[in-house]
N, C-alpha and C positions, 0 to 999 in steps of 0.2 A: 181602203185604209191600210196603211202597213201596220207588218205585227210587230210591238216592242222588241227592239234588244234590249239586251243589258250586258251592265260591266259591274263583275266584281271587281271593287277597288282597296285595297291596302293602304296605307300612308306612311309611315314610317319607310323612305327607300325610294318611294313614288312621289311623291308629293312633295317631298323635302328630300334631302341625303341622310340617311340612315345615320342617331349618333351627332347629328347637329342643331342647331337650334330649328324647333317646330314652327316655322313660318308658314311654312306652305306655299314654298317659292315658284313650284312648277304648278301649282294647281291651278293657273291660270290659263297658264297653254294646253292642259288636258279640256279645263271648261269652251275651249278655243274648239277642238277639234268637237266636243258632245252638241254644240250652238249650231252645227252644221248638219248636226241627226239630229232630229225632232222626234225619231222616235224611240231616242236611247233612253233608260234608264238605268240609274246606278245604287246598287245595292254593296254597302260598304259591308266587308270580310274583315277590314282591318280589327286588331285588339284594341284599341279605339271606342268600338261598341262596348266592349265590357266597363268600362269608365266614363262614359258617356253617353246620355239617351241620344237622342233619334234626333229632336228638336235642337240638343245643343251642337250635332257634329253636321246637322244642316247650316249651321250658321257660320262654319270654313266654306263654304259653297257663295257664287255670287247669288243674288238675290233670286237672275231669273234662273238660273240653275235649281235653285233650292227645292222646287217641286216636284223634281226628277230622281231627285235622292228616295226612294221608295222604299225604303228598309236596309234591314240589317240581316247577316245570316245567324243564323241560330247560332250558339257555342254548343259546343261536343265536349265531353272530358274522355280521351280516350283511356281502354281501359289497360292496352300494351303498347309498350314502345312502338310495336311495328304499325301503330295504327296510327302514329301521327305524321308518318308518309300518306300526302294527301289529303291529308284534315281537311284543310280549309275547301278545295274541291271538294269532300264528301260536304259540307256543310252547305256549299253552294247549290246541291243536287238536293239538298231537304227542304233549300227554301224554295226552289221553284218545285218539289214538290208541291208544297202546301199554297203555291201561288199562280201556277200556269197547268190547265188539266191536261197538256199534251207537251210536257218537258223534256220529251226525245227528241221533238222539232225546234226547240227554243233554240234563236242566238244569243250566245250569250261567250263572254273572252270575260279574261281575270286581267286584272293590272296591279303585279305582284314584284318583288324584289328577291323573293327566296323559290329557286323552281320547286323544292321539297313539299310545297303546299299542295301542288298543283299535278295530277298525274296524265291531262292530257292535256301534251305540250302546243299541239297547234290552236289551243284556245287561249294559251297565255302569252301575254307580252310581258318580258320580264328584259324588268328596268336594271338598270348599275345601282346596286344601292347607295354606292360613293356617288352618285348623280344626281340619281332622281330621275323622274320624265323630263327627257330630252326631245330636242326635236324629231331629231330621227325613228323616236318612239311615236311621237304625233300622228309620224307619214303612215308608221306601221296602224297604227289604230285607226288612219282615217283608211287605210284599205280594207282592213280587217272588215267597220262597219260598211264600206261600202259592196261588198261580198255579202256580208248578212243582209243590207237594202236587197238585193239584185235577186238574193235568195237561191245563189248558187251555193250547193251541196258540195261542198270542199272540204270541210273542217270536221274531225274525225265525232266521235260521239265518245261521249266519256267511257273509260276502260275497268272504270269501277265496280267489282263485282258486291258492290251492296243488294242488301233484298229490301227493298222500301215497304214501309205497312200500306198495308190497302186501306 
């Protein structure tokens, strides 16, 4: 059996163009490239979750999508400016704390619009906010996951000097 990946995903920027009407015009050619990993899941980062449970932001998902969507990450309030360099990556790192018991080895990429969220860059694909997911992000994401299948060790491990609870 392969081991899950997953994709932190954003919306605002990914999913639509950042600032336009919330359609959710690209989430279809993202759901394109996830239909092709079987073993992907997607845990949404976007602010999104704070306005919306779990069950309602499943329901922007195609149907057989929808039970791949496996959580949300936690919210952080940070306590200094400096600390919301990386937010959403540290947030990402808590939830698979609390979900995978050996999250040094986990694949996992972010599909983000702002790189300031995200402090290790070869795990993010960042979109054009003025775009959205494009094609050309697709190709990048179906490599991306196909790298995490093969299970080659290419992609750096997060740079974040948090100290997780035991």
């Amino acid at each position: 059996m392969v081991r899950p990946s997953y994709i932190f995903m954003d919306f605002d920027g990914v999913t639509h163009p950042w600032g336009e009407v919330e359609d959710f015009r690209s989430l279809p050619l993202i759901e394109a490239v996830v239909r092709e990993f079987e073993e992907v899941r997607i845990i949404i980062s976007s602010d999104w979750r704070m306005l919306f449970s779990l069950p309602k932001l499943r329901q922007r998902f195609s149907e057989d999508i929808r039970h791949r969507i496996v959580g949300v990450t936690p919210h952080i309030l940070p306590r200094r400016g400096n600390e919301l360099h990386g937010l959403r990556e540290h947030e990402a790192m808590l939830w698979l704390q609390q979900h995978e018991p050996d999250r040094d080895d986990v694949a996992w990429c972010a599909l983000d619009d702002a790189p300031g969220n995200w402090t290790t860059r070869s795990r993010l694909l960042l979109t054009d906010f003025k775009r959205g997911f494009t094609s050309e992000d697709a190709e990048a994401l179906r490599r991306m996951l196909q790298v995490f299948r093969e299970g080659i060790p290419v992609l750096e491990k997060p740079r974040m000097a948090y100290r997780w609870a035991s």
